[in-house]
C-alpha positions in Angstrom: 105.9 38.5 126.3 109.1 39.0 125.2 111.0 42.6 125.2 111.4 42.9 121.7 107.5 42.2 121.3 106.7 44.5 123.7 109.1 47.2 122.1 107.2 46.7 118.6 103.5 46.6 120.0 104.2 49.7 122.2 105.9 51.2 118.8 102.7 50.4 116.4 100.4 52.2 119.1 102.3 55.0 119.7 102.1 55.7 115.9 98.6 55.5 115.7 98.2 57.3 118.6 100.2 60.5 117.0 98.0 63.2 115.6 97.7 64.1 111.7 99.4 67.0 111.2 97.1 70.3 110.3 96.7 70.9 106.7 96.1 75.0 107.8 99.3 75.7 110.0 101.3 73.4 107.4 99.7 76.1 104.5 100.5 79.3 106.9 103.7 78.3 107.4 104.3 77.5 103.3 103.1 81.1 103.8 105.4 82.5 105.7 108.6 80.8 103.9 107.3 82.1 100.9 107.4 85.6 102.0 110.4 85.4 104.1 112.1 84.1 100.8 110.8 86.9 98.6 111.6 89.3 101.0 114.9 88.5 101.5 115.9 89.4 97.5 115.0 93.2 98.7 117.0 95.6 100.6 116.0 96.7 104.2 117.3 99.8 106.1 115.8 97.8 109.7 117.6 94.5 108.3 114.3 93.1 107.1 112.8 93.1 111.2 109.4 94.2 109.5 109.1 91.5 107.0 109.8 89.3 109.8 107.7 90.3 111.9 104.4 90.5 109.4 105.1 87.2 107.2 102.4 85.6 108.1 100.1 88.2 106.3 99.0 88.0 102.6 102.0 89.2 100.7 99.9 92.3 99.5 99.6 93.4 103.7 103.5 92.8 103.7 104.3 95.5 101.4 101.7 97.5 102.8 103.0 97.5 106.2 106.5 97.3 105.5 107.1 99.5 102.1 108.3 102.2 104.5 111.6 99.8 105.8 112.4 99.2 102.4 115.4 101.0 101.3 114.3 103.1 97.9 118.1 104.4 97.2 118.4 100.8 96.4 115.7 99.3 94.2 113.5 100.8 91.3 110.1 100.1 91.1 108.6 98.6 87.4 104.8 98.2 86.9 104.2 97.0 83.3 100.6 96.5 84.1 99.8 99.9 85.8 97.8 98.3 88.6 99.8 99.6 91.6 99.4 103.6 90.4 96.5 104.8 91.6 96.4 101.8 94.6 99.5 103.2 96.0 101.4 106.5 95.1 104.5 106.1 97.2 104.8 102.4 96.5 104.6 103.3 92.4 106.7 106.3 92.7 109.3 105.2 95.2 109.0 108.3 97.1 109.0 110.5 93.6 105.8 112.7 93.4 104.0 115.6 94.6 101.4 115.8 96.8 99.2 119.0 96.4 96.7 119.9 99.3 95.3 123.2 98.2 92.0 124.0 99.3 91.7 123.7 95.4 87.5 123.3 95.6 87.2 126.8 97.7 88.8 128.8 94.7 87.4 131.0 92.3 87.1 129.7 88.7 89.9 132.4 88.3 92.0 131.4 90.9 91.7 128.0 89.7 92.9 128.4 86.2 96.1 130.5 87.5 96.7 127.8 90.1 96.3 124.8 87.8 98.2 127.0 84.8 101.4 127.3 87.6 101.0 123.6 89.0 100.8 121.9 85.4 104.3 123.8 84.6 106.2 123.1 88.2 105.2 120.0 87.5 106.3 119.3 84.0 109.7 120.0 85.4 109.4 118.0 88.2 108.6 114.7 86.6 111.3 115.0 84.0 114.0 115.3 86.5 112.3 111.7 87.8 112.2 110.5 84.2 115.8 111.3 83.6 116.9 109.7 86.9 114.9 106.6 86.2 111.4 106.9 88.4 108.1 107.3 88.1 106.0 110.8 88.6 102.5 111.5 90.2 101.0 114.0 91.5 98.7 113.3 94.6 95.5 115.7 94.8 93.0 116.7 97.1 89.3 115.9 94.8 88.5 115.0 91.8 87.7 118.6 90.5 91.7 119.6 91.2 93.2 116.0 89.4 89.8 117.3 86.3 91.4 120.2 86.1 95.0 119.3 85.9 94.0 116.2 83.7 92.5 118.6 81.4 95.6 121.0 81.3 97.8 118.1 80.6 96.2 114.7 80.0 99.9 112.9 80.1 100.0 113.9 83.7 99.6 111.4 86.3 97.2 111.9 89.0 96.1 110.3 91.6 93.1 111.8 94.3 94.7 111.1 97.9 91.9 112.7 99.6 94.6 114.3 101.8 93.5 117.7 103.3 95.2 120.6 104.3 
């Protein structure tokens, strides 16, 4: 046989011999670029480190995990929908809000109306100056009787039950 035969048949089988390539890392790395490249429109305080490091999550964990790095002197937060409010208080708010762990429940029905009468009015305040620099407002609560009772004082309130405890 002559070289250039022997060049062209070792060619052909080496081609056929190659694997496909794999349809899944091809899709988790589309993924990745995809979240790398939204990322990067945002501004980081760690340089974007934590993007990098958790792009190959859903672009939901991403934000989860890296909403912390994000640098909220620098971006304002828009929901037109309203879906991220009550899924995530800091993330809506950009740091804006009040969290309220009173051992609310434990209160006399008294005590509870003078609490709630106080709160609704430090509050009021409180979400104006937000509103007048641009931001969101909500108030993060203990149980659902403390946001019913604020909710009731002052249904334009936003409230969200954290759960948090004191």
């Amino acid at each position: 046989m002559h070289p250039r035969t022997c060049f062209m048949l070792l060619l052909v089988l080496s081609a056929c011999a190659t694997s496909t390539p794999d349809r899944r890392a091809s899709a988790a790395w589309n993924a990745r670029v995809a979240n790398l490249q939204r990322a990067s429109k945002l501004p980081w305080r760690d340089g974007g480190r934590c993007v990098v490091q958790e792009a190959a999550q859903p672009w939901s964990v991403v934000v989860e995990r890296c909403f912390g790095a994000l640098d909220h002197d620098r971006i304002r937060f828009h929901d037109p929908t309203g879906r991220c409010t009550v899924a995530s208080m800091g993330a809506a708010t950009l740091g804006l809000g009040e969290i309220k762990t009173d051992q609310f429940d434990t209160y006399s029905a008294f005590l509870r109306s003078q609490v709630v009468e106080d709160q609704v009015e430090e509050l009021k305040e409180e979400r104006e100056i937000a509103r007048a620099c641009g931001y969101g407002f909500v108030v993060g609560v203990s149980s659902e009787a403390h946001k019913a009772a604020l909710k009731q004082r002052d249904p334009s309130l936003e409230v969200v039950v954290t759960g948090c405890r004191r």
